[in-house]
C-alpha positions in Angstrom: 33.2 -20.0 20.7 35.4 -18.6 18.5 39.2 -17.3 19.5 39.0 -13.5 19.6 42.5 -12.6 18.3 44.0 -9.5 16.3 44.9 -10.1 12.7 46.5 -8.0 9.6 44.4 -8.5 6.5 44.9 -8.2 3.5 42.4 -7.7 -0.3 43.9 -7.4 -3.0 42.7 -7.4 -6.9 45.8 -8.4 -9.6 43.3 -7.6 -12.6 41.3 -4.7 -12.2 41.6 -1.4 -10.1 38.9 -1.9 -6.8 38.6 1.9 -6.6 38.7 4.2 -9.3 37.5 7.6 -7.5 38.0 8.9 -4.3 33.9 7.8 -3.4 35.1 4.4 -4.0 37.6 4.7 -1.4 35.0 6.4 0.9 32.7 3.5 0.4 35.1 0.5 0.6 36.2 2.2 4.2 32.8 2.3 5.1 31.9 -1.5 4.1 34.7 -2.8 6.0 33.5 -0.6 9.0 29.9 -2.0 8.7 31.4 -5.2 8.5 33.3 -5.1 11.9 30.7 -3.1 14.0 27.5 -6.0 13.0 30.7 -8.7 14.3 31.0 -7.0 17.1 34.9 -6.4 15.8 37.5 -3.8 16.8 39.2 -1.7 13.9 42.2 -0.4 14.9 44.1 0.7 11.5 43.5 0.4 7.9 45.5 1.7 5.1 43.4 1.8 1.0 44.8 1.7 -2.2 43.7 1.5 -5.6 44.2 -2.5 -6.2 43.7 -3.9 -2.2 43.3 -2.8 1.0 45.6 -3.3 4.6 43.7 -3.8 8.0 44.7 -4.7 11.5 41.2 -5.8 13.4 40.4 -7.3 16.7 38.0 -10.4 16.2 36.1 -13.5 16.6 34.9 -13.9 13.4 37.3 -12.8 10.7 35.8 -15.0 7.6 32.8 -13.4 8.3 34.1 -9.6 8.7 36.0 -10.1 5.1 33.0 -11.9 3.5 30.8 -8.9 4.6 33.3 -6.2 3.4 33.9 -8.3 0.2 29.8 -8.6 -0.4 29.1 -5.4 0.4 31.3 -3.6 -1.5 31.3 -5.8 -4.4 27.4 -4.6 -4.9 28.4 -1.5 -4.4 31.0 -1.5 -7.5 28.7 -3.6 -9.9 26.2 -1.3 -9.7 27.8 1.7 -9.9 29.8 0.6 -12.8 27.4 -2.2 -14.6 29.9 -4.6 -13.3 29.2 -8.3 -12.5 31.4 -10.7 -10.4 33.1 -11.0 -7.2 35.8 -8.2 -6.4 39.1 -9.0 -5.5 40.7 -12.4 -5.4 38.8 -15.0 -3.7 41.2 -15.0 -1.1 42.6 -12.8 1.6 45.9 -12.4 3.4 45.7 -12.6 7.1 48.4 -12.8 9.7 48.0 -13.3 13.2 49.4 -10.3 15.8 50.5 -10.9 18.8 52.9 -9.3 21.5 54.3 -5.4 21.5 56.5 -6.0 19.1 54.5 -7.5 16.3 51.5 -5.4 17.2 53.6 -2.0 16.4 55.1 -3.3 13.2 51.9 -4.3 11.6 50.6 -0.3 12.9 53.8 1.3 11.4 53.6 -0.6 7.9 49.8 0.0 7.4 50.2 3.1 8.4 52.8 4.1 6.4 51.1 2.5 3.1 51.1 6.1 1.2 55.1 6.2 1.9 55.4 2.6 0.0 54.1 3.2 -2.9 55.3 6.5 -3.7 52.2 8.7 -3.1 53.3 10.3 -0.2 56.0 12.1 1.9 54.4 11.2 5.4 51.5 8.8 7.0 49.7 12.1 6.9 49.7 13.4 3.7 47.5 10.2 2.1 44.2 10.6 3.0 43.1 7.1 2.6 44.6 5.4 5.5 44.0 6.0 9.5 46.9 7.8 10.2 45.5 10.7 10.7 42.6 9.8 13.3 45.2 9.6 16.2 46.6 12.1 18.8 43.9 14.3 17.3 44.0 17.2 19.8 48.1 17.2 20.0 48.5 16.8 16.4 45.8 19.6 15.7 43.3 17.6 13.5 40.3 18.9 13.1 36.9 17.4 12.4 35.4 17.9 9.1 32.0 19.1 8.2 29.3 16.2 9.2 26.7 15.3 6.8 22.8 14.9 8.6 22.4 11.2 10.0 19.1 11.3 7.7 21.2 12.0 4.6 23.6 8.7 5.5 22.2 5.8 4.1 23.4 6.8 0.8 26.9 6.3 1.7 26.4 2.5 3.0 26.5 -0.6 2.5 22.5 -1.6 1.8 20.3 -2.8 4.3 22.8 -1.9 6.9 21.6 0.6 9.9 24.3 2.5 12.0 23.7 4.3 15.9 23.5 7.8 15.5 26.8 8.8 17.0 29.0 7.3 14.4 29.6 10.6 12.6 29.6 10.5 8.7 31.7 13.4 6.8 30.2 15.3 3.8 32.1 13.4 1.7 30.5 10.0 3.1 32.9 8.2 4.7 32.0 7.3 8.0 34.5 9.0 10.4 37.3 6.8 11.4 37.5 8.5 14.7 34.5 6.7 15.8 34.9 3.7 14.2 38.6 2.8 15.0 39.6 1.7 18.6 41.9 4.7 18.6 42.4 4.6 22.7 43.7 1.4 22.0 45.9 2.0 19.4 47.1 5.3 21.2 48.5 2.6 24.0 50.5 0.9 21.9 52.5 4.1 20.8 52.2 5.5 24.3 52.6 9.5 23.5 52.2 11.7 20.1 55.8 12.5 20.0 56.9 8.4 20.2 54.0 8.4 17.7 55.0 11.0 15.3 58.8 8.9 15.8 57.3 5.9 14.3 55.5 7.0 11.7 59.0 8.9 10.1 61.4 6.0 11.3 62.7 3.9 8.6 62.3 -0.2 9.8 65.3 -2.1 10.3 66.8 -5.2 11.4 66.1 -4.8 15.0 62.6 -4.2 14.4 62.4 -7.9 13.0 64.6 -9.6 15.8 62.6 -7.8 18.5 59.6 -9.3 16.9 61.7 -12.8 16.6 62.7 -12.3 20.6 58.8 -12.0 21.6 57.1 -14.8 19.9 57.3 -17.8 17.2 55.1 -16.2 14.6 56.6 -14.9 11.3 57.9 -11.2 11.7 55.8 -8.7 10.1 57.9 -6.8 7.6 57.7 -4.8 4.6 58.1 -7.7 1.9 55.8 -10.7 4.2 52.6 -7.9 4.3 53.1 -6.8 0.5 53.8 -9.8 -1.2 51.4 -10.3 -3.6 50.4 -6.8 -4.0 49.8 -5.5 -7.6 53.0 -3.8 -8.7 54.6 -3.6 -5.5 58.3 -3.7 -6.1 60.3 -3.5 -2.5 63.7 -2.5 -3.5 61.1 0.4 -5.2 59.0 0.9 -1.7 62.4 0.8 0.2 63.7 3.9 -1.9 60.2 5.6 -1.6 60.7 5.0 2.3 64.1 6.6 2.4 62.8 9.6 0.3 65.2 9.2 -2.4 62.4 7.9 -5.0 61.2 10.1 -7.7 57.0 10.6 -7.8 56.9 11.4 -11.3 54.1 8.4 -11.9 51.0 8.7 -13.1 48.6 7.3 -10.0 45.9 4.7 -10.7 43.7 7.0 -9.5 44.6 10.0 -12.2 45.0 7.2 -14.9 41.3 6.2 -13.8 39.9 9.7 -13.8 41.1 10.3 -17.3 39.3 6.7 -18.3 36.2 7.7 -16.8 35.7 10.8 -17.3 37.9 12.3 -20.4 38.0 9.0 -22.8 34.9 7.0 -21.7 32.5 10.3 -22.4 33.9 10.5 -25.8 33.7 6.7 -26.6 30.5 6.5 -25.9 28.5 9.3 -26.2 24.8 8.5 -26.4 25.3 6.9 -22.9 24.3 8.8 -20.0 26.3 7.5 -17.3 29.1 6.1 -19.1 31.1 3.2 -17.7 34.6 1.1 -18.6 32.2 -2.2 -18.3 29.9 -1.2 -20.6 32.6 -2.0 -23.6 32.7 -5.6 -24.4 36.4 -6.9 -23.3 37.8 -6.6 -27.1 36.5 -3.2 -27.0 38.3 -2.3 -24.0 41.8 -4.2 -24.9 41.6 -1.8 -28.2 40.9 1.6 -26.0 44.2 0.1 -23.7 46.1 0.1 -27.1 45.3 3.3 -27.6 45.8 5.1 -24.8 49.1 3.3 -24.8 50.0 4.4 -28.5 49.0 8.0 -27.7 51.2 7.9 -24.1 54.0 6.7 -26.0 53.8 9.0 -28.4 53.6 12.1 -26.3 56.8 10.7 -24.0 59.0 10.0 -26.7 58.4 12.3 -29.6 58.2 14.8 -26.9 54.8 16.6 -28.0 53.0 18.9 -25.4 50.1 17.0 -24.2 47.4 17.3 -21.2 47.3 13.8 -19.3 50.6 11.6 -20.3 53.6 14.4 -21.2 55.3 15.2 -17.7 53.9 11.5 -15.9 54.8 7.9 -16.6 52.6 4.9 -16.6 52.9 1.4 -16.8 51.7 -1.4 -19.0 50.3 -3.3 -16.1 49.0 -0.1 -14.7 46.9 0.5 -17.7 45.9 -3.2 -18.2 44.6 -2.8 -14.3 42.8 0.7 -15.2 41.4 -1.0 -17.7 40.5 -4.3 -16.7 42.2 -6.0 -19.6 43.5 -9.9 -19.2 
């Protein structure tokens, strides 16, 4: 029998975006959920963005609860946008957790995921992570409108059937109060104030030797769980964490929205349901040249324009957007 042990995880994609819409992100939440419920697995945080994914999970079978996730959601995508392939690299960072210590950091950095990389001023302003499904009642969350059980299967993962008391929003995400082990979770930061605490604290040296003091495994920090991450720059992700950066990018998600449903309509307009993987990969390398000519042109000869006059991209960014080698 297999060792049931807690582990951070980590999916990450360095060429393309893995969610390009705020569904996608619904979905992706929900496959990794399916996965660990049919494992008979315990989520306890999770933390989405655009190019990979952060997870802390209780479990027996992790190979198995990433493959699932990674299958599941990979159908998803390639159908929805005429894509083929395997999403995401082929492999996964994971991390054993162990002890107090170790268990809080890896909480705190998931957490705190929206703070990283500039998209948010708190845990609680990013929508896409589980910071908000703890302390509910002292924090006054409140629970969103449900969608009817019958009406659910549209949101998941196919072939895969759910008990009727793990709610589902109207949005169709699977709510992450039912899915996470949040009792347990709520243990490890004991009360919502020492919660609230942690989730505003800035990590430090200590933090690391604490970990260091409790066990031999490698001290989870900011630069061991992100390494590897698409455009994650830590001297950047430090700033963002002391509030001193400037949020004056354009998100992948904004950038994607704009491909998808501004350019892609335009480009090819006797399609009815448009996609980015509908355009042969020269096709798409000479849209990224564009859009980059055009951003370029409104930044620096200071022209008035809708999408790229007051936000700044990247060229990785766009190559990611885009899917372009």
């Amino acid at each position: 029998m297999n060792k049931t042990s807690i582990y951070h995880v980590c999916l990450a994609s360095h060429e393309e975006v893995m969610f390009r819409n705020p569904a996608d992100f619904y979905m992706g939440f929900n496959c990794l959920a399916a996965a660990a419920l049919s494992t008979e697995s315990h989520l306890l945080a999770d933390g989405f963005m655009t190019t990979h994914f952060h997870a802390l999970l209780q479990t027996a079978s992790l190979k198995e609860v990433m493959f699932r996730t990674r299958h599941a959601y990979s159908r998803y995508f390639n159908s929805k946008y005429s894509r083929t392939g395997r999403m995401a690299e082929r492999n996964y960072f994971s991390l054993e957790i162990a002890g107090y210590y170790h268990t809080l950091s890896a909480l705190n950095y998931i957490l705190r995921q929206g703070i990283h990389h500039g998209l948010a001023s708190t845990p609680f302003e990013y929508p896409h992570c589980s910071a908000n499904s703890y302390f509910c009642q002292a924090l006054g969350k409140t629970t969103p409108q449900i969608l009817p059980a019958k009406s659910r299967y549209r949101y998941l993962p196919s072939n895969i059937k759910l008990p009727k008391e793990y709610r589902m929003s109207v949005d169709g995400q699977l709510l992450r109060e039912d899915i996470l082990d949040v009792s347990w979770v709520e243990q490890i930061y004991v009360t919502p104030k020492s919660f609230l605490f942690h989730m505003t604290r800035i990590a430090s040296e200590k933090d690391i030797q604490e970990q260091k003091e409790e066990n031999q495994l490698p001290p989870v920090t900011l630069e061991t769980i992100e390494k590897g991450v698409p455009g994650f720059v830590l001297k950047e992700a430090q700033t963002f964490e002391k509030e001193r950066g400037v949020r004056n990018a354009m998100t992948d998600l904004e950038l994607c929205s704009y491909i998808d449903n501004e350019l892609l309509p335009r480009y090819l307009k006797n399609t009815l349901s448009p996609t980015l993987y509908m355009l042969p990969d020269s096709k798409r390398a000479e849209l990224a040249t564009w859009i980059w000519h055009k951003y370029n042109e409104v930044k620096y000869k200071n022209i008035p324009g809708k999408v790229f006059s007051s936000k700044t991209i990247t060229e990785p960014q766009l190559r990611r957007c885009m899917d372009v080698k």
